[in-house]
C-alpha positions as CSV (number, residue, x, y, z in Angstrom):
1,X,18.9,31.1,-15.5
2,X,18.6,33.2,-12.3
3,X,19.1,30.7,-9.0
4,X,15.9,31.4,-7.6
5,X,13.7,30.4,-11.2
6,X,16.5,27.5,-11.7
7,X,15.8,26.4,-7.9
8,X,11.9,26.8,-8.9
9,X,12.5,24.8,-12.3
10,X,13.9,21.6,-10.4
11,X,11.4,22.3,-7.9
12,X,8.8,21.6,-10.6
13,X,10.5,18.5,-11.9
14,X,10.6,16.9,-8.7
15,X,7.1,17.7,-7.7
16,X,6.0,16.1,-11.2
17,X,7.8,12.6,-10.2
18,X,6.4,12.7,-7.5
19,X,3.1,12.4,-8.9
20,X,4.1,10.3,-11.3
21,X,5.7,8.0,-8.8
22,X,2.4,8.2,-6.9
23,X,0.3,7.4,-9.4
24,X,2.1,4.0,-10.2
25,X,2.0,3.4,-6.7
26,X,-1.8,3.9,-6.7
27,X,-2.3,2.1,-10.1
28,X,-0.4,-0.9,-8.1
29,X,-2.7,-1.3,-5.4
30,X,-6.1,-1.0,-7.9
31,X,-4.4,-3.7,-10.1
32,X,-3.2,-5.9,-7.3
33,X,-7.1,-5.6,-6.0
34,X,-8.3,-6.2,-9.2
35,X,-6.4,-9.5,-9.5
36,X,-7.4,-10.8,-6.1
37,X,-11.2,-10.2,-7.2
38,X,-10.7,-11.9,-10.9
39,X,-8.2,-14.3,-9.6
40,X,-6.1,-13.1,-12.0
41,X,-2.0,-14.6,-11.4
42,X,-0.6,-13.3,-14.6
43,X,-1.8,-9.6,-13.5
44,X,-0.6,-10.2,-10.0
45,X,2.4,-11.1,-11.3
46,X,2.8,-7.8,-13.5
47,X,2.5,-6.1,-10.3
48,X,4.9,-8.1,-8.4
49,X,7.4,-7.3,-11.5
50,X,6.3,-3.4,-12.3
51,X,7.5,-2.9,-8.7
52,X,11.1,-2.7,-9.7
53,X,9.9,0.8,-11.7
54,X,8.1,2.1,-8.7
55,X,11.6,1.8,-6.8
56,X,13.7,3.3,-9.3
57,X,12.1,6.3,-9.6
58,X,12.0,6.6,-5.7
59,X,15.6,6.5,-5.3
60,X,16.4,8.7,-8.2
61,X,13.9,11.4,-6.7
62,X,15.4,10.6,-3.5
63,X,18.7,11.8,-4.9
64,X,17.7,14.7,-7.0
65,X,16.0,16.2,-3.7
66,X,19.4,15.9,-1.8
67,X,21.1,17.3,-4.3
68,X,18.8,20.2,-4.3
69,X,19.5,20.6,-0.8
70,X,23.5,20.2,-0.9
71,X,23.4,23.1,-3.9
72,X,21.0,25.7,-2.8
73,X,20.6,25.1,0.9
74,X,17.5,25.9,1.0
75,X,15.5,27.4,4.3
76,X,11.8,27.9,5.8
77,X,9.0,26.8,3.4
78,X,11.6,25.3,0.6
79,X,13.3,23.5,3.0
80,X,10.0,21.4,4.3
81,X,9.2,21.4,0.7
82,X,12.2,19.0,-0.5
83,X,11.7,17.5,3.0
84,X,7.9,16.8,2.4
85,X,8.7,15.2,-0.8
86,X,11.5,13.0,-0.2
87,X,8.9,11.6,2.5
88,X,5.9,11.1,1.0
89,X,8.1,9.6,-1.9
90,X,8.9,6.6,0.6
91,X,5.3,6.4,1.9
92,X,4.0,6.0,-1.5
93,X,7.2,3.2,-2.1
94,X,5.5,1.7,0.6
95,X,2.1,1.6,-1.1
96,X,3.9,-0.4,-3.6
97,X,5.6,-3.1,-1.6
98,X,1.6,-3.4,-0.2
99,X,0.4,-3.8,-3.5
100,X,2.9,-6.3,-4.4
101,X,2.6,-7.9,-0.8
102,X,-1.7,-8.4,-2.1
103,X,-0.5,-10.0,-5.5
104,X,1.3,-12.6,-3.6
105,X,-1.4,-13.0,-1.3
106,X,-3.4,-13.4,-4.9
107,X,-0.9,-16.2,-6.1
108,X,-0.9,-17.9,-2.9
109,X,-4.8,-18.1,-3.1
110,X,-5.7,-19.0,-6.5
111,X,-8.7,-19.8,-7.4
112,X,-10.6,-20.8,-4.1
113,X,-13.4,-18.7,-4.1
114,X,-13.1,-15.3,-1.8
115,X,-14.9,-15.4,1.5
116,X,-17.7,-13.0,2.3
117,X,-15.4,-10.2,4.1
118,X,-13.9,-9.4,0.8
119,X,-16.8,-6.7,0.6
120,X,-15.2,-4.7,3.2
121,X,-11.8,-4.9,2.0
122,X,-13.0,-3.8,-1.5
123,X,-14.6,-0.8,0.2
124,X,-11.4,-0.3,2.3
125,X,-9.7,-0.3,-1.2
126,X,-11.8,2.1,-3.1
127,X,-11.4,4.8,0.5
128,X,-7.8,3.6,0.7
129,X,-7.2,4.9,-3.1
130,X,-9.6,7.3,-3.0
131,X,-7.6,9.1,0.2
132,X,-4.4,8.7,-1.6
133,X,-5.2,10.4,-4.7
134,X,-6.3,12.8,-2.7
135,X,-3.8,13.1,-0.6
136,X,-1.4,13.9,-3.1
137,X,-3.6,16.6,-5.1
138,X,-4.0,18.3,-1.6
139,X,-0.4,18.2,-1.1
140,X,0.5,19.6,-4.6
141,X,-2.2,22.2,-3.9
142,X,-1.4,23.1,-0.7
143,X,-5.3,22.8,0.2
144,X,-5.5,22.1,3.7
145,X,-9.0,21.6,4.1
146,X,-8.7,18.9,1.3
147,X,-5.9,17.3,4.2
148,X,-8.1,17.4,6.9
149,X,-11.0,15.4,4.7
150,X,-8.3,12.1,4.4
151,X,-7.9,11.7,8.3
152,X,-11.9,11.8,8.9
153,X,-11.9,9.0,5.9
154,X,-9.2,7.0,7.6
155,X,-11.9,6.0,10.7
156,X,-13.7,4.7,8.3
157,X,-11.2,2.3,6.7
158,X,-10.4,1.9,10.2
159,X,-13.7,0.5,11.5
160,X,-14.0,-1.6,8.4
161,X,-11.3,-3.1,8.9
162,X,-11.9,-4.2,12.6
163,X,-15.1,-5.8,10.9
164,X,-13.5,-7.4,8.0
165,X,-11.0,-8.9,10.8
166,X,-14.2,-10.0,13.2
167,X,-15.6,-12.0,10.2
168,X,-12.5,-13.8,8.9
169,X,-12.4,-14.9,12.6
170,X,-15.4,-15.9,12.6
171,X,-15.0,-17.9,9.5
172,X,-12.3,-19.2,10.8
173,X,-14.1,-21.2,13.7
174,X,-16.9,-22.1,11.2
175,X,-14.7,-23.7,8.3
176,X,-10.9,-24.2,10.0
177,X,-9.8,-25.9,6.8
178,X,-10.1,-22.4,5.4
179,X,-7.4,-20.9,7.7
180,X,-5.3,-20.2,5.3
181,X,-7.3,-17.8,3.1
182,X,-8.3,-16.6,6.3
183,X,-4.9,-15.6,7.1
184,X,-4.5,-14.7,3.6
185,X,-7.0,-11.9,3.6
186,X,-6.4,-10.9,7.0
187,X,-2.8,-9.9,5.5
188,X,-4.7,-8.1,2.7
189,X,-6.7,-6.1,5.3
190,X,-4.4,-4.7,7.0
191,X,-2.3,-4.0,4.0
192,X,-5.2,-2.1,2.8
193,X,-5.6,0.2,6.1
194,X,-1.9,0.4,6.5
195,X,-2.2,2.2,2.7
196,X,-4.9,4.5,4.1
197,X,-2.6,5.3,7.0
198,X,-0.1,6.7,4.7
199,X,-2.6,9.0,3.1
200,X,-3.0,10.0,6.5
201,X,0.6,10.3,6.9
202,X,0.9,12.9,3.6
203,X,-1.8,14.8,5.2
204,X,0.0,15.3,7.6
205,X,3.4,16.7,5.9
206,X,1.0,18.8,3.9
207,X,0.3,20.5,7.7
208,X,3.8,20.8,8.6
209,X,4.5,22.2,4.6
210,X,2.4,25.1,5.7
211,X,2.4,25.4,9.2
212,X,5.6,24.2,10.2
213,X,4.2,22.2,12.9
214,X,3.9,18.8,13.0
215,X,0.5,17.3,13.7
216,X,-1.1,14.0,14.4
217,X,-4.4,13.4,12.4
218,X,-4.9,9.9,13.7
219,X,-5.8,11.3,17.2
Protein backbone atom coordinates (compact mmCIF):
# COMPACT_ATOMS: atom_id res chain seq x y z
CA UNK A 1 0.00 0.00 0.00
CA UNK A 2 1.21 3.32 -1.25
CA UNK A 3 1.85 5.96 1.96
CA UNK A 4 -0.50 8.32 0.90
CA UNK A 5 -3.77 5.56 0.46
CA UNK A 6 -2.17 3.81 3.72
CA UNK A 7 -2.18 7.36 5.52
CA UNK A 8 -5.88 7.73 3.97
CA UNK A 9 -6.82 4.14 5.23
CA UNK A 10 -5.97 4.93 9.06
CA UNK A 11 -7.34 8.17 8.37
CA UNK A 12 -10.66 6.45 7.84
CA UNK A 13 -10.37 4.24 10.81
CA UNK A 14 -9.88 6.97 13.09
CA UNK A 15 -12.54 9.15 11.73
CA UNK A 16 -14.98 5.94 12.24
CA UNK A 17 -14.13 5.79 16.14
CA UNK A 18 -14.62 8.75 16.41
CA UNK A 19 -18.08 8.48 15.54
CA UNK A 20 -18.47 5.63 17.23
CA UNK A 21 -16.97 7.09 20.37
CA UNK A 22 -19.47 9.97 19.85
CA UNK A 23 -22.30 8.19 19.56
CA UNK A 24 -21.83 6.32 23.02
CA UNK A 25 -21.13 9.55 24.36
CA UNK A 26 -24.53 10.88 22.96
CA UNK A 27 -26.41 7.64 23.78
CA UNK A 28 -25.01 8.48 27.54
CA UNK A 29 -26.45 11.64 28.01
CA UNK A 30 -30.17 10.39 26.30
CA UNK A 31 -29.97 7.39 28.83
CA UNK A 32 -28.77 9.29 31.83
CA UNK A 33 -31.96 11.84 30.88
CA UNK A 34 -34.08 9.22 30.42
CA UNK A 35 -33.36 7.78 33.96
CA UNK A 36 -33.75 11.06 35.73
CA UNK A 37 -37.35 11.34 34.01
CA UNK A 38 -38.35 7.53 34.87
CA UNK A 39 -36.43 7.61 38.09
CA UNK A 40 -34.77 4.83 36.90
CA UNK A 41 -31.25 3.83 39.33
CA UNK A 42 -30.46 0.63 37.77
CA UNK A 43 -30.23 2.53 34.19
CA UNK A 44 -28.40 5.35 35.87
CA UNK A 45 -26.25 3.05 37.06
CA UNK A 46 -25.47 1.32 33.53
CA UNK A 47 -24.45 4.68 32.64
CA UNK A 48 -22.27 5.42 35.53
CA UNK A 49 -20.64 1.79 34.61
CA UNK A 50 -20.64 1.99 30.48
CA UNK A 51 -18.47 5.03 31.15
CA UNK A 52 -15.39 3.00 31.52
CA UNK A 53 -16.03 2.01 27.51
CA UNK A 54 -16.45 5.61 26.56
CA UNK A 55 -12.79 6.22 28.09
CA UNK A 56 -11.11 3.38 26.51
CA UNK A 57 -11.82 4.09 23.31
CA UNK A 58 -10.73 7.82 23.84
CA UNK A 59 -7.40 7.00 24.88
CA UNK A 60 -6.79 4.31 22.32
CA UNK A 61 -7.89 6.99 19.53
CA UNK A 62 -5.92 9.38 21.32
CA UNK A 63 -2.89 7.19 20.67
CA UNK A 64 -3.58 5.90 17.21
CA UNK A 65 -3.78 9.74 16.15
CA UNK A 66 -0.29 10.39 17.65
CA UNK A 67 1.01 7.71 16.16
CA UNK A 68 -0.19 8.91 12.84
CA UNK A 69 1.53 11.97 13.42
CA UNK A 70 5.03 10.62 14.72
CA UNK A 71 4.98 8.17 11.32
CA UNK A 72 3.83 10.41 8.53
CA UNK A 73 4.32 13.90 9.79
CA UNK A 74 1.71 15.12 8.37
CA UNK A 75 1.20 19.09 7.26
CA UNK A 76 -1.66 21.72 6.22
CA UNK A 77 -5.19 20.20 6.13
CA UNK A 78 -4.07 16.53 7.52
CA UNK A 79 -2.33 17.92 10.13
CA UNK A 80 -5.57 19.93 11.62
CA UNK A 81 -7.35 16.85 10.64
CA UNK A 82 -5.60 14.44 13.34
CA UNK A 83 -5.52 17.62 15.47
CA UNK A 84 -9.37 18.19 15.12
CA UNK A 85 -9.97 14.71 16.02
CA UNK A 86 -7.93 14.06 18.91
CA UNK A 87 -9.97 17.18 20.21
CA UNK A 88 -13.25 16.62 19.69
CA UNK A 89 -12.49 13.04 20.93
CA UNK A 90 -11.92 14.67 24.56
CA UNK A 91 -14.92 16.99 24.21
CA UNK A 92 -17.13 14.15 23.47
CA UNK A 93 -15.18 12.23 26.72
CA UNK A 94 -16.48 15.05 28.35
CA UNK A 95 -20.09 14.51 27.31
CA UNK A 96 -19.70 11.31 29.10
CA UNK A 97 -18.38 12.26 32.44
CA UNK A 98 -21.69 14.79 32.12
CA UNK A 99 -23.81 12.01 31.52
CA UNK A 100 -22.54 10.11 34.23
CA UNK A 101 -22.27 13.31 36.52
CA UNK A 102 -26.68 13.36 35.70
CA UNK A 103 -27.04 9.59 36.70
CA UNK A 104 -25.55 10.39 40.04
CA UNK A 105 -27.60 13.33 40.23
CA UNK A 106 -30.47 10.57 39.38
CA UNK A 107 -29.39 8.20 42.36
CA UNK A 108 -28.91 10.97 44.66
CA UNK A 109 -32.61 12.03 43.88
CA UNK A 110 -34.69 8.98 43.78
CA UNK A 111 -37.88 8.99 43.59
CA UNK A 112 -39.06 12.56 44.90
CA UNK A 113 -40.95 13.72 42.27
CA UNK A 114 -39.13 16.28 39.66
CA UNK A 115 -39.89 19.99 40.01
CA UNK A 116 -41.57 21.96 37.29
CA UNK A 117 -38.16 23.26 35.59
CA UNK A 118 -37.42 19.81 34.42
CA UNK A 119 -39.32 20.95 31.16
CA UNK A 120 -36.57 23.23 30.25
CA UNK A 121 -33.91 21.01 30.97
CA UNK A 122 -35.62 18.26 28.83
CA UNK A 123 -35.70 20.80 26.05
CA UNK A 124 -32.10 21.82 26.74
CA UNK A 125 -31.44 17.91 26.34
CA UNK A 126 -33.23 17.21 23.14
CA UNK A 127 -31.09 20.84 21.56
CA UNK A 128 -28.14 19.68 23.48
CA UNK A 129 -28.17 16.09 21.64
CA UNK A 130 -29.70 17.37 18.75
CA UNK A 131 -26.46 19.97 18.31
CA UNK A 132 -24.16 17.20 19.02
CA UNK A 133 -25.17 14.79 16.49
CA UNK A 134 -24.97 17.32 14.41
CA UNK A 135 -22.04 18.61 15.18
CA UNK A 136 -20.19 15.61 14.39
CA UNK A 137 -22.09 14.79 10.92
CA UNK A 138 -20.94 18.47 9.96
CA UNK A 139 -17.53 17.77 11.08
CA UNK A 140 -17.28 14.44 9.10
CA UNK A 141 -18.83 16.32 6.20
CA UNK A 142 -16.93 19.15 6.26
CA UNK A 143 -20.37 21.18 5.85
CA UNK A 144 -19.83 24.48 7.27
CA UNK A 145 -23.03 25.85 6.98
CA UNK A 146 -24.34 22.82 8.99
CA UNK A 147 -21.46 24.33 11.82
CA UNK A 148 -22.74 27.63 11.82
CA UNK A 149 -26.53 26.21 12.52
CA UNK A 150 -25.14 24.56 16.21
CA UNK A 151 -23.77 28.06 17.58
CA UNK A 152 -27.29 29.85 16.63
CA UNK A 153 -28.93 26.66 18.61
CA UNK A 154 -26.53 27.11 21.55
CA UNK A 155 -28.44 30.72 22.58
CA UNK A 156 -31.15 28.81 22.85
CA UNK A 157 -29.98 26.18 25.34
CA UNK A 158 -28.40 29.22 26.66
CA UNK A 159 -31.54 31.21 27.57
CA UNK A 160 -33.20 28.10 28.73
CA UNK A 161 -30.98 27.56 30.90
CA UNK A 162 -30.93 31.04 32.69
CA UNK A 163 -34.77 30.22 33.08
CA UNK A 164 -34.55 26.76 34.31
CA UNK A 165 -31.92 28.33 36.92
CA UNK A 166 -34.49 31.50 37.73
CA UNK A 167 -37.17 28.78 38.64
CA UNK A 168 -35.20 26.37 40.77
CA UNK A 169 -34.50 29.63 42.65
CA UNK A 170 -37.51 30.48 42.94
CA UNK A 171 -38.59 27.08 44.19
CA UNK A 172 -36.04 27.30 46.34
CA UNK A 173 -37.59 30.26 48.51
CA UNK A 174 -41.05 28.74 48.09
CA UNK A 175 -40.27 25.00 49.51
CA UNK A 176 -36.52 25.33 51.17
CA UNK A 177 -36.78 21.72 52.35
CA UNK A 178 -36.51 21.02 48.61
CA UNK A 179 -32.98 22.55 48.42
CA UNK A 180 -31.48 19.76 47.67
CA UNK A 181 -33.22 18.66 44.49
CA UNK A 182 -32.93 22.17 43.80
CA UNK A 183 -29.24 21.97 43.88
CA UNK A 184 -29.56 18.69 42.25
CA UNK A 185 -31.08 19.91 39.03
CA UNK A 186 -29.27 23.06 39.01
CA UNK A 187 -26.13 20.64 38.53
CA UNK A 188 -28.10 18.88 35.83
CA UNK A 189 -28.69 22.22 34.04
CA UNK A 190 -25.67 23.24 33.63
CA UNK A 191 -24.38 19.89 32.72
CA UNK A 192 -26.77 20.02 30.03
CA UNK A 193 -25.59 23.55 28.49
CA UNK A 194 -22.01 22.77 29.31
CA UNK A 195 -22.83 19.57 26.58
CA UNK A 196 -24.29 22.08 24.08
CA UNK A 197 -21.10 24.20 24.57
CA UNK A 198 -19.10 21.42 23.31
CA UNK A 199 -21.11 21.05 20.21
CA UNK A 200 -20.30 24.52 19.89
CA UNK A 201 -16.77 23.73 20.55
CA UNK A 202 -16.66 20.95 17.44
CA UNK A 203 -18.16 23.61 15.30
CA UNK A 204 -15.71 25.35 15.86
CA UNK A 205 -12.60 22.85 14.97
CA UNK A 206 -14.72 22.11 11.90
CA UNK A 207 -13.84 26.11 11.02
CA UNK A 208 -10.30 25.89 11.79
CA UNK A 209 -10.34 22.11 9.69
CA UNK A 210 -11.22 24.20 6.72
CA UNK A 211 -10.16 27.59 7.24
CA UNK A 212 -7.25 27.32 9.27
CA UNK A 213 -8.43 29.93 11.53
CA UNK A 214 -9.66 29.70 14.69
CA UNK A 215 -13.02 31.20 15.49
CA UNK A 216 -15.26 31.89 18.38
CA UNK A 217 -19.03 30.99 17.69
CA UNK A 218 -20.06 31.87 21.23
CA UNK A 219 -19.52 35.63 20.46
Amino acid sequence: MAVREKFEYELHSAQEQLITLSTMAIDALDKSMDALIAHDIDKALQVIDNDANINRLEEELNDQVILMIAKQSPVATDLRRLIVTIKVASDMERVGDYAVNIAKETIRIGQQELLEPIGKIGRMHELATSMLRQGIDALIEEDVEKAKEIAELDDEVDNLYGEAIRLLFQHSAREPEKLSQVTQLAFVSRYMERSADYATNIAEQLFYLVRGRHYDLNK
